[in-house]
Structure formats: structure tokens, C-alpha cells
N, CA, C and O of each residue as an XYZ file, in Angstrom:
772
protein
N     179.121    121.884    235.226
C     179.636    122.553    234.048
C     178.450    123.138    233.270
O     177.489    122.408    233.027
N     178.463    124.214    232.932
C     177.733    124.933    232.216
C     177.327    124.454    231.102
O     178.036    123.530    230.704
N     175.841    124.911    229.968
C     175.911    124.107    228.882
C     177.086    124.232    227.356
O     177.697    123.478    226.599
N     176.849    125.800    227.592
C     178.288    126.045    226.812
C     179.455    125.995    227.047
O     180.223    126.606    226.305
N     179.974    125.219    228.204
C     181.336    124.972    228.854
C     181.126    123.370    227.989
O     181.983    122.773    227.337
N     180.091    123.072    228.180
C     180.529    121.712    228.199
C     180.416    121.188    226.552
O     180.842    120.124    226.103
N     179.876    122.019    225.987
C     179.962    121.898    224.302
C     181.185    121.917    223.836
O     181.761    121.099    223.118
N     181.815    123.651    224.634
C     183.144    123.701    224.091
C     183.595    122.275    224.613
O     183.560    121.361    223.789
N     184.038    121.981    225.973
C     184.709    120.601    226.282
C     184.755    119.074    225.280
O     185.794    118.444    225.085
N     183.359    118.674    224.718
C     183.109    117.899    224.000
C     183.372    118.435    222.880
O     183.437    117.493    222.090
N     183.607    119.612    222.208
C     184.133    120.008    220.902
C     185.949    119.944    220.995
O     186.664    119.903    219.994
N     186.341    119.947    222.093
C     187.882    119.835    221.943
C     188.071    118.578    222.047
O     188.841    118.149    221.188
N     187.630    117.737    222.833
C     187.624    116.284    222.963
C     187.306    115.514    221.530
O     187.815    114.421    221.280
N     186.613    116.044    220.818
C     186.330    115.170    219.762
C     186.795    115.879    218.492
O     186.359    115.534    217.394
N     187.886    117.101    218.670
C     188.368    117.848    217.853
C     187.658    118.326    216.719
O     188.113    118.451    215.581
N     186.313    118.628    217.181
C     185.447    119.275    216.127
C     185.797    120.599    215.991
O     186.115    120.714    214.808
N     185.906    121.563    216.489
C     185.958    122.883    216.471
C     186.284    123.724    214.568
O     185.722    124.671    214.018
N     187.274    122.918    214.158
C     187.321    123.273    212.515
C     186.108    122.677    211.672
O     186.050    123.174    210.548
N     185.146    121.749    211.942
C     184.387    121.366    211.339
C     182.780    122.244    211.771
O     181.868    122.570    211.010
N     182.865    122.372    212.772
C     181.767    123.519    213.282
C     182.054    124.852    211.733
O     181.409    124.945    210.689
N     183.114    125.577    212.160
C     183.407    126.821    211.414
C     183.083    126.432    209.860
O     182.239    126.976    209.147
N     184.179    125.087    209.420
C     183.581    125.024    207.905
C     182.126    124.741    207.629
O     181.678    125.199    206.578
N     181.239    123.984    208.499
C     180.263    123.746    208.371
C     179.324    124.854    207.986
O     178.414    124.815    207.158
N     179.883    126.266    209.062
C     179.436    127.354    209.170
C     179.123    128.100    208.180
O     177.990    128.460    207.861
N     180.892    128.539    207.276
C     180.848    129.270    206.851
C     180.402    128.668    205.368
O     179.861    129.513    204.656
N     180.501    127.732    204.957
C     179.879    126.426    203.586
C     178.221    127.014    203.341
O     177.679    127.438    202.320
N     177.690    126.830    204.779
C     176.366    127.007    204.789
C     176.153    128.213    204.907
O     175.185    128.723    204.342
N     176.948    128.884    205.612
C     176.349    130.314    205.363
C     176.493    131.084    203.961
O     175.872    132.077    203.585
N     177.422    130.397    203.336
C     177.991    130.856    201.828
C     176.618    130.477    200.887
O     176.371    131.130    199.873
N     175.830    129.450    201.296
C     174.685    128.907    200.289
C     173.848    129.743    200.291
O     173.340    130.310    199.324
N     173.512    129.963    202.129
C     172.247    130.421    202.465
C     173.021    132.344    201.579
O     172.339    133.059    200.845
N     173.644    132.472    201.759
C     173.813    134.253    201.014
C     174.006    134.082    199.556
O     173.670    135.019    198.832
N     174.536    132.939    198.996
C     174.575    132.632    197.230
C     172.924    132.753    197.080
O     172.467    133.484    196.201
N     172.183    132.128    197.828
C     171.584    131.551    197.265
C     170.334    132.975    197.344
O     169.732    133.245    196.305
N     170.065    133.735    198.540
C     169.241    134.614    198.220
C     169.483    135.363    197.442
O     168.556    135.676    196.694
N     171.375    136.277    197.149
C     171.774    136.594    196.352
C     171.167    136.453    195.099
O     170.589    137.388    194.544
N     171.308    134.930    194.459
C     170.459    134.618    192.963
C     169.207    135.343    193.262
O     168.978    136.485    192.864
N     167.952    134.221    194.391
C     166.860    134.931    194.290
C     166.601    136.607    193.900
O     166.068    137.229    192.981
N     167.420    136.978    195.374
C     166.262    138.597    194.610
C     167.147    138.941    193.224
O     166.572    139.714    192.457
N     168.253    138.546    192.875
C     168.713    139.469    191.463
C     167.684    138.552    190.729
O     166.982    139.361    190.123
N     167.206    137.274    190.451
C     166.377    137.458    189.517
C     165.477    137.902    189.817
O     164.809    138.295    188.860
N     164.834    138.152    191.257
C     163.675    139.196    191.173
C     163.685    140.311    190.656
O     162.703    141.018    190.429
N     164.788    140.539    190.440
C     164.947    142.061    190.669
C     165.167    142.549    189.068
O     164.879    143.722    188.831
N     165.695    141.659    187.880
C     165.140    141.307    186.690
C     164.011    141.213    186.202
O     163.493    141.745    185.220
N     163.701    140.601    186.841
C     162.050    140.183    186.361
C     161.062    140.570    186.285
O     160.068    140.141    185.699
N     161.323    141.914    187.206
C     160.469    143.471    187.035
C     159.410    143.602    187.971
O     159.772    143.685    189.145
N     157.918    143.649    187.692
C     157.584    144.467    189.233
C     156.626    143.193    190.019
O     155.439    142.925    189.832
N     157.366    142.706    190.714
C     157.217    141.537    191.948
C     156.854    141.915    193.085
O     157.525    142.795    193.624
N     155.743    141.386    193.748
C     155.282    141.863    194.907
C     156.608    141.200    196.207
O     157.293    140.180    196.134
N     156.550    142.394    197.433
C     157.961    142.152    198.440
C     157.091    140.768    198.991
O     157.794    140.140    199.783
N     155.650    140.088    198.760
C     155.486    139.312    199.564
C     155.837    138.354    199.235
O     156.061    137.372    199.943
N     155.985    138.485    197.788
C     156.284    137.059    196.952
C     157.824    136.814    197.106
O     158.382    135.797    197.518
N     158.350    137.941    196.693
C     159.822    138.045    196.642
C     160.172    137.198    198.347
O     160.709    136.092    198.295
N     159.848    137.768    199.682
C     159.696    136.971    200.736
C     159.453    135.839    201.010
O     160.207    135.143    201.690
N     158.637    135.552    200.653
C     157.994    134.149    200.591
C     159.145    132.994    199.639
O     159.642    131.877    199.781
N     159.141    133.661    199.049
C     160.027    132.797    198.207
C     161.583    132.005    198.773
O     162.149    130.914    198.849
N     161.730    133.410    199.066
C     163.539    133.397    200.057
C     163.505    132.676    201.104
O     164.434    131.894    201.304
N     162.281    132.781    202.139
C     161.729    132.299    202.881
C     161.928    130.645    202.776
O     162.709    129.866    203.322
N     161.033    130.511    201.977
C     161.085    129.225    201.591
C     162.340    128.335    201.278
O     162.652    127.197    201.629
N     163.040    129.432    200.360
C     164.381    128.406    200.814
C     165.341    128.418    201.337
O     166.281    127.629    201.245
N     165.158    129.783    202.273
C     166.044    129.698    203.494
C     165.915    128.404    204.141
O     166.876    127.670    204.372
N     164.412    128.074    204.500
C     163.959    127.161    205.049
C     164.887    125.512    204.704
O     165.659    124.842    205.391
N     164.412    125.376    203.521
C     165.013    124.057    202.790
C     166.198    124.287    202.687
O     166.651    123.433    201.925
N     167.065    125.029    203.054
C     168.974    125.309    203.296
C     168.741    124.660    204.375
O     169.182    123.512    204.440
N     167.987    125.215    205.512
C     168.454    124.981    206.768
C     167.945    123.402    207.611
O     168.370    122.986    208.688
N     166.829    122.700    206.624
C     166.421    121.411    207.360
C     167.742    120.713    205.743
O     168.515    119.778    205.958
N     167.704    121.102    204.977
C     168.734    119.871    204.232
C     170.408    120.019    204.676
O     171.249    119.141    204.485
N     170.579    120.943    205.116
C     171.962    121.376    206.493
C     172.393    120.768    207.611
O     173.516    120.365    207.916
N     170.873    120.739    208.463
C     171.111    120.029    209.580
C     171.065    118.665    209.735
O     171.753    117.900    210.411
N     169.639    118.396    208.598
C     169.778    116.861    209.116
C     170.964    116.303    207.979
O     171.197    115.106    208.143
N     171.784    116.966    206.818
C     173.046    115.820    206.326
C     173.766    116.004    206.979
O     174.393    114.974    207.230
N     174.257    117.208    207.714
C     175.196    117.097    208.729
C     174.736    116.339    209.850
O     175.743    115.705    210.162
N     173.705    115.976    210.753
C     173.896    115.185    211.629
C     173.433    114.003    211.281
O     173.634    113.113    212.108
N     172.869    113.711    210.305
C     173.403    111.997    209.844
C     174.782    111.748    209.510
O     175.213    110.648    209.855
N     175.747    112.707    208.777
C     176.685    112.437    208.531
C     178.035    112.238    209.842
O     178.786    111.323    210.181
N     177.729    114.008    210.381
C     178.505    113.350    211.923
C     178.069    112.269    213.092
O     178.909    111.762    213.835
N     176.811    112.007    213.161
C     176.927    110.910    213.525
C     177.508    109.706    213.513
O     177.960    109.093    214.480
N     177.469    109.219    211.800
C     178.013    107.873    211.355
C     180.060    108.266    211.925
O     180.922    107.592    212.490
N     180.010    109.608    211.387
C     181.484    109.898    211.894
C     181.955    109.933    213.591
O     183.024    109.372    213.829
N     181.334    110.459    214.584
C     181.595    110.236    215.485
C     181.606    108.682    216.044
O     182.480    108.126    216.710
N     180.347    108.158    215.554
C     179.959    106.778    215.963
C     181.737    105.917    215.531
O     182.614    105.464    216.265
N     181.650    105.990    214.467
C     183.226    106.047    214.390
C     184.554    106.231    214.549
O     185.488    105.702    213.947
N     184.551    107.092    215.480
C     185.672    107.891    216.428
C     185.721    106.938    217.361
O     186.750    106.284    217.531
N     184.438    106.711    218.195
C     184.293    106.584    219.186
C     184.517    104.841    219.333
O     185.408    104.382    220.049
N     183.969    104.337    218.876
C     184.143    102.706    218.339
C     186.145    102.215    217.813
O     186.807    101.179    217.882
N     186.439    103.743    217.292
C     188.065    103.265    217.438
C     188.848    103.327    219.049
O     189.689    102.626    219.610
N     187.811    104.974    219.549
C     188.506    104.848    220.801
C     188.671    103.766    221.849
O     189.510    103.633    222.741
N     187.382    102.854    221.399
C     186.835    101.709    222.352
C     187.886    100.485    221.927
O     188.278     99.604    222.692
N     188.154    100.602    220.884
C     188.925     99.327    220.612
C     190.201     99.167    221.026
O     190.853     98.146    221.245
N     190.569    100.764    221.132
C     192.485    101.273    221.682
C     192.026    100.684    223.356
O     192.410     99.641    223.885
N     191.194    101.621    223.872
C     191.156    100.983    225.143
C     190.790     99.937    225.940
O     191.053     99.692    227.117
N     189.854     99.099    224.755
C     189.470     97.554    224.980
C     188.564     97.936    226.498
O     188.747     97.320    227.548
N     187.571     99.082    226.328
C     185.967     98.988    227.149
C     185.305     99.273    226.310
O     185.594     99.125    225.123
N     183.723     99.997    226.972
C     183.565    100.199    226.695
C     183.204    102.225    227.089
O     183.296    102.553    228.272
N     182.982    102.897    226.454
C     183.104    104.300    226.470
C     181.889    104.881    226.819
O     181.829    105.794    227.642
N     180.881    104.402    226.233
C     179.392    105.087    226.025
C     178.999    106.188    227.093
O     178.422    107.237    226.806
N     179.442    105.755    228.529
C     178.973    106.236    229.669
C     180.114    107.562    229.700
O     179.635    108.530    230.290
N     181.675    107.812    229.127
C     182.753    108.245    229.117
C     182.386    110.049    228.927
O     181.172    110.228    228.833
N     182.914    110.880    228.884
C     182.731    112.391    228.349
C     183.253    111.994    226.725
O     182.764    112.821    225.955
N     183.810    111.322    226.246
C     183.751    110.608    224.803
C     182.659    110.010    224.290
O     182.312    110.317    223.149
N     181.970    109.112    224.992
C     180.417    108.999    224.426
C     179.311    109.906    224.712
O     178.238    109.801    224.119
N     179.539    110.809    225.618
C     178.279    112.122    225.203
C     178.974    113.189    224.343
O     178.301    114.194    224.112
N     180.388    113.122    223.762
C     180.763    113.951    222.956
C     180.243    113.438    221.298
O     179.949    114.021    220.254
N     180.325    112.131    221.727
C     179.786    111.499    220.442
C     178.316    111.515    220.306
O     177.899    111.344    219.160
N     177.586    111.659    221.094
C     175.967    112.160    221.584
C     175.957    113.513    220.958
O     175.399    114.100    220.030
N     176.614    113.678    221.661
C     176.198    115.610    221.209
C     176.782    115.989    220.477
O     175.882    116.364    219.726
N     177.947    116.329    219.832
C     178.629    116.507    218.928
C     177.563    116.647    217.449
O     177.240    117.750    217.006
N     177.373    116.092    217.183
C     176.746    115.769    215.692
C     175.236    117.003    215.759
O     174.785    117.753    214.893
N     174.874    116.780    216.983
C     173.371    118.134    217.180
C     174.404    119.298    217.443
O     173.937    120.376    217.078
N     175.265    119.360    217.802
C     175.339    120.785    217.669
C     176.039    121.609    216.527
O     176.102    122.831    216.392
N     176.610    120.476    215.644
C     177.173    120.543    214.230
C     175.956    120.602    213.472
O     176.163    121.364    212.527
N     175.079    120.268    213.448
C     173.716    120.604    212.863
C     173.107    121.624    213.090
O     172.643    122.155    212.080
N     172.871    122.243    214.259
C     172.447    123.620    214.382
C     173.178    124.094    213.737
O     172.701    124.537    212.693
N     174.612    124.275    213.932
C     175.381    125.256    213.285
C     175.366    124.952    211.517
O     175.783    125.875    210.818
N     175.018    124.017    211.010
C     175.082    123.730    209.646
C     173.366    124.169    209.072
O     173.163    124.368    207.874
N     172.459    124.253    209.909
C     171.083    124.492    209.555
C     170.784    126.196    209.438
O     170.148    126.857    208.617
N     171.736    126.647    210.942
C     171.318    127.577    211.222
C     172.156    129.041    210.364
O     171.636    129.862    209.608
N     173.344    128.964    210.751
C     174.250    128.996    209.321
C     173.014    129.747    208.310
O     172.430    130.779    208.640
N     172.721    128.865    206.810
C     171.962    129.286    205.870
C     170.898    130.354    206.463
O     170.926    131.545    206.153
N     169.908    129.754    207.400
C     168.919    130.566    208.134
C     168.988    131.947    208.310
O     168.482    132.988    207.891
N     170.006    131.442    209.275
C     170.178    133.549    209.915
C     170.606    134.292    208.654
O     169.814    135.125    208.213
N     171.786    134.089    208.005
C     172.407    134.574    206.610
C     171.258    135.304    205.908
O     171.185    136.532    205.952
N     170.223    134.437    205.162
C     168.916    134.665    204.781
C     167.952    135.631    205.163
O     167.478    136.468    204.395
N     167.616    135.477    206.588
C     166.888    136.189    207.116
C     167.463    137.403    207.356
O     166.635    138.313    207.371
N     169.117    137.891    207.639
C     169.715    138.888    207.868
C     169.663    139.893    206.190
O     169.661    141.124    206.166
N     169.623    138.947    204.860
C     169.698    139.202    203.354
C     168.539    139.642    203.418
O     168.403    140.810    203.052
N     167.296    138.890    203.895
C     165.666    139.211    203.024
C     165.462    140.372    204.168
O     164.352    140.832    203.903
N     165.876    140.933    205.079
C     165.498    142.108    206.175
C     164.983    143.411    205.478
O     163.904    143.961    205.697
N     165.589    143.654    204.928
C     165.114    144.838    204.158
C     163.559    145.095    203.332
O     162.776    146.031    203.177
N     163.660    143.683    202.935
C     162.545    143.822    202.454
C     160.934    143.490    203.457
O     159.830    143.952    203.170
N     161.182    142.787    204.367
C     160.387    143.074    206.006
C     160.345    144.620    206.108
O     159.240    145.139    206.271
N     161.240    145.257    206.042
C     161.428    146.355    206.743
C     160.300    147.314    205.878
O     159.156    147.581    206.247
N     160.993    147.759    204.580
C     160.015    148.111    203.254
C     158.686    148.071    203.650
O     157.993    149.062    203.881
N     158.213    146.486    203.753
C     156.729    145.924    203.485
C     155.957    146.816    205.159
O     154.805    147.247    205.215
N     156.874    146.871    206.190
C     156.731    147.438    207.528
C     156.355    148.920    206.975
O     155.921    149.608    207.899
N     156.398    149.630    205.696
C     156.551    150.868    206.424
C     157.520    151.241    206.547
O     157.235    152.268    207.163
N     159.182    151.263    206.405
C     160.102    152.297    207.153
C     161.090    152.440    205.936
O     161.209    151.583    205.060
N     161.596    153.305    205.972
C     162.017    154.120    204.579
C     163.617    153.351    204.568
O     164.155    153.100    205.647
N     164.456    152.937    202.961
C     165.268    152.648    203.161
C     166.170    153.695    202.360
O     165.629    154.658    201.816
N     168.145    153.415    202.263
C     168.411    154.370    201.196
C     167.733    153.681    199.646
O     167.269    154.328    198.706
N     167.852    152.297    199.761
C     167.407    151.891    198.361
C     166.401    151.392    198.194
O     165.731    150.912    199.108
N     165.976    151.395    196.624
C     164.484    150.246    196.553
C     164.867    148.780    197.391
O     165.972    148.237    197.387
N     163.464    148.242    198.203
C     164.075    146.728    198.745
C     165.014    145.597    197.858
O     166.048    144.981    198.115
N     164.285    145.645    196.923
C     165.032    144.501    196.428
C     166.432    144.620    196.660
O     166.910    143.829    197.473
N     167.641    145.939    195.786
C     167.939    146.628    195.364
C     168.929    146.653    196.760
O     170.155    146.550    196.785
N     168.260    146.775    197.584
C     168.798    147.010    199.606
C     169.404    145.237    199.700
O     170.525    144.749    199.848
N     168.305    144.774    199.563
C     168.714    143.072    199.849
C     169.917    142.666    199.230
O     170.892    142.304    199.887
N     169.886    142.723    197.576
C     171.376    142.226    196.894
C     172.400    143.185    197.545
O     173.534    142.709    197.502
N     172.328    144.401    198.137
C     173.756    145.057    198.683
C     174.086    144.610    200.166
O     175.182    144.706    200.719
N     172.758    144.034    200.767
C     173.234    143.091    202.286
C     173.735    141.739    201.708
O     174.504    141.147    202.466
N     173.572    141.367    200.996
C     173.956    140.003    200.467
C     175.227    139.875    200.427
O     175.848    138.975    200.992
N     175.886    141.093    199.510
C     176.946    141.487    198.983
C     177.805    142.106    200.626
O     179.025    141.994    200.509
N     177.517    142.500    201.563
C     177.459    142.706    202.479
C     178.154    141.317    203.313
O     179.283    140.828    203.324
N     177.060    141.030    203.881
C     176.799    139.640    204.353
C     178.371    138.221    203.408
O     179.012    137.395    204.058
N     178.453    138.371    202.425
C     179.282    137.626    201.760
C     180.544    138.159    202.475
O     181.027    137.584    203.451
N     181.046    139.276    201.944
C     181.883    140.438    202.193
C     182.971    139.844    204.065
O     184.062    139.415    204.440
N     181.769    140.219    204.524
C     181.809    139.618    205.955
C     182.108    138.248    206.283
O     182.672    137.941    207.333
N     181.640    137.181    205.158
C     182.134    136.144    205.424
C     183.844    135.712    204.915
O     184.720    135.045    205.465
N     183.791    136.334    203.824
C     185.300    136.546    203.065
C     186.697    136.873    204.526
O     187.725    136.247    204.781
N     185.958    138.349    205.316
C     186.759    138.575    206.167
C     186.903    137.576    206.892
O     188.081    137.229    206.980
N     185.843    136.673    207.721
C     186.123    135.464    208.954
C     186.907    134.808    207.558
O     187.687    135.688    207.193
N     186.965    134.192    207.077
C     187.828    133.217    205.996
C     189.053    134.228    206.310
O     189.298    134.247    207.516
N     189.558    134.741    205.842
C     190.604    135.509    205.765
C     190.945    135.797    207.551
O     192.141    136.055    207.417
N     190.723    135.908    208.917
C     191.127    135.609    210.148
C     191.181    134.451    210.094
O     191.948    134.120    210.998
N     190.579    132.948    209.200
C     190.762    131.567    210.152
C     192.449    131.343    209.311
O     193.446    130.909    209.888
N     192.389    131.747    207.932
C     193.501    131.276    207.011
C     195.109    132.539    207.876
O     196.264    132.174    208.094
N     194.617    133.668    208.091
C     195.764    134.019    208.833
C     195.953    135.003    207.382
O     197.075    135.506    207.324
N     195.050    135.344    206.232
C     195.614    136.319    205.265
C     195.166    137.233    205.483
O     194.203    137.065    206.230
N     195.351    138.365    205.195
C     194.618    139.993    204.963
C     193.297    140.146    204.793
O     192.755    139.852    203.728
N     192.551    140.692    205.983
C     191.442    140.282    205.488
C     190.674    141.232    204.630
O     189.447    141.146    204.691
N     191.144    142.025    203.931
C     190.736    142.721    203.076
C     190.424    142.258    202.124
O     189.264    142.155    201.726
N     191.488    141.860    201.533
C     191.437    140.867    200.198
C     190.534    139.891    200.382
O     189.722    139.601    199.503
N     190.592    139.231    201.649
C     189.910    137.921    201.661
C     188.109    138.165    201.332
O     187.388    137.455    200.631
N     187.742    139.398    202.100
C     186.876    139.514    201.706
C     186.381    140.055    200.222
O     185.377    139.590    199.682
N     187.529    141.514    199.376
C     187.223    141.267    198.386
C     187.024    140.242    197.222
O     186.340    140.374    196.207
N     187.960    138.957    197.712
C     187.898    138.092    197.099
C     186.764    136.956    197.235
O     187.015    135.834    196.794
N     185.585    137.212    197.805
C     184.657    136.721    197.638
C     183.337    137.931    197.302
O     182.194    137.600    196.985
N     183.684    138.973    197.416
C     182.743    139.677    196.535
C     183.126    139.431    195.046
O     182.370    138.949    194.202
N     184.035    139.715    194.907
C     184.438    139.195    193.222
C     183.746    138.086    192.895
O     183.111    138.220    191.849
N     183.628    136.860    193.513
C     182.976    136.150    193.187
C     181.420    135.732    193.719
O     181.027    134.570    193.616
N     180.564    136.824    194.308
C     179.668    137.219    193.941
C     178.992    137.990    193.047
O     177.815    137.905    192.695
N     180.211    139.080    192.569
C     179.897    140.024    191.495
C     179.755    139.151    189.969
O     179.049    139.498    189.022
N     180.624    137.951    190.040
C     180.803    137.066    188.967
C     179.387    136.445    188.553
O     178.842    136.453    187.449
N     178.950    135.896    189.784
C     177.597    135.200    190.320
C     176.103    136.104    189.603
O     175.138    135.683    188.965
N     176.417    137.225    189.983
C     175.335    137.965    189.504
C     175.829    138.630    188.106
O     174.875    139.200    187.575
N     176.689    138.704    187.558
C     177.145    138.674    186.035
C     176.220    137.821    185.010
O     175.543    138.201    184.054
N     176.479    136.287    185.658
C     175.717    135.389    185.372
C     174.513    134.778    184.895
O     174.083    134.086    183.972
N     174.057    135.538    186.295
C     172.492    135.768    186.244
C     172.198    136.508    185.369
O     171.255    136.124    184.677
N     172.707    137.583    185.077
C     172.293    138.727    184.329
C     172.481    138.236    182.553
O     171.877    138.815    181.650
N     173.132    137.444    182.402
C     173.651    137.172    181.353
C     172.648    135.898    180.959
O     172.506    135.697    179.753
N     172.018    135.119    181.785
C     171.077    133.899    181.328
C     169.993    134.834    181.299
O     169.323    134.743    180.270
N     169.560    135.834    182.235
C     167.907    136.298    181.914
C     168.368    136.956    180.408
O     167.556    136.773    179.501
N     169.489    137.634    180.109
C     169.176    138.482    179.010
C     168.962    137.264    177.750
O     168.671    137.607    176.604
């Protein structure tokens, strides 16, 4: 069995598959809130070098994505370890060696990538523009300026997957989380002033 055959397999077996996605989209919602804030207060705060502004995002893309993975796989761990210890008791063996105890093995690392990685990519897909800028290559907007409209972007996009898992319109679904990014940066705008 393949390695991604056998993830999916151990993800249906241990009925993770909805906890992957929320994990997903939770973390990917931080990792885009959260650069979101960054560059709008950069982008307040007036004339900021793109390395700093980078560096910065950078940085806590970073700390999204190791405080992501490892609470999610301490946490699914203790939870699978738990699954698996009921399954053992229904069937009175033991499992460990079972496709139930390497689901309970693996399960929890690959809910962690997806909970680490999630924030990461989000981030790095938000701060691009301003790589791009610092590269040399012409954008329609100033970087910063580019970044909060991928953000807004990037959110947008997540609104729509929310809106395919719930089965609503995904129009709305996604305007309805720009709204509440637009709220987000209201906010901001309203504590710097």
C-alpha cells in the first residue's frame, strides 16, 4: 500500500478525516489573521523596511506552525492512545501490532503536519509579495499594500472550503469571512489611531 493510500486508510479507520480539515482550516485561519494584523500594522506605522516587515511574519509564521503541531500531536496522541485502549478492551487483546495501532501511531503526526503546516504555507503564500518586491519584480500594489489584499484573498478562499464542507453557498461563505476580516482590520485601525 502506498504511503498516501495508507494515511487515507488509517484516517478512515480512526475516523479522523473531519479533524484533519478543522485542524486545517483553524490553523490556517491564524496563520492568515495573524499576518493580516502584522502587515496592517506595518502598514500604519509608516516607512518599514520589507526586511523587517519579513522577518517579522516570518517569525511568526514560524511560532504558528511549531505551537500547531506539537499541541496537536500531544493532544491527538493522548486521544488516539485512547481510542485505541477502548478498542482493546471491547476486544479483550491486545491491538498495538493491528492497522488500529499504527493508525494510532500515525494518526496524531499527520494531524500535526496538517495543524503546523496549515499556518506556514497560509503565511508564506500572505508575506509573497513582499519576497517578490524585495526580488526586484514589479507589483500592481505597494508590497505591503499587495500582502493585506492576498491575506484578504487567502481568507476569502478559506471562507469558500468552509462553505463546500457545510454544504452552503459558497459565496457568502466566503464573503462572510472577509467581513470578518474587514472587521479585524477596522480594529487595528482604530487602536493605532
Amino acid at each position: 500500500m502506498r504511503l498516501f493510500e495508507r494515511f487515507g486508510f488509517f484516517l478512515r479507520i480512526s475516523r479522523s478525516h473531519g479533524i484533519a480539515r478543522r485542524y486545517f482550516v483553524v490553523n490556517g485561519f491564524d496563520g492568515a489573521f495573524t499576518m493580516l494584523g502584522l502587515c496592517t500594522g506595518f502598514q500604519v506605522s509608516g516607512d518599514v523596511s520589507p526586511t523587517v516587515v519579513i522577518r517579522a511574519c516570518l517569525g511568526a509564521a514560524i511560532a504558528l506552525a511549531m505551537s500547531g503541531s506539537t499541541s496537536a500531536y500531544l493532544s491527538e496522541w493522548a486521544e488516539r492512545r485512547r481510542w485505541l485502549a477502548g478498542l482493546e478492551e471491547a476486544m479483550v487483546s491486545d491491538l498495538s501490532a493491528s492497522s488500529h495501532g499504527s493508525a494510532a501511531r500515525l494518526v496524531p503526526v499527520f494531524i500535526a503536519a496538517v495543524n503546523g503546516l496549515a499556518p506556514l504555507s497560509i503565511s508564506v503564500v500572505i508575506i509573497g509579495p513582499l519576497w517578490l518586491a524585495r526580488a526586484g519584480l514589479p507589483l500592481p500594489l505597494a508590497p505591503l499594500p499587495m500582502a493585506i489584499a492576498t491575506a484578504f484573498v487567502c481568507i476569502f478562499g478559506l471562507g469558500i472550503f468552509l462553505g463546500r464542507i457545510g454544504g452552503t453557498f459558497w459565496l457568502w461563505s466566503g464573503l462572510r469571512t472577509v467581513l470578518i476580516a474587514m472587521a479585524t482590520v477596522a480594529l487595528i485601525l482604530l487602536v493605532e489611531a
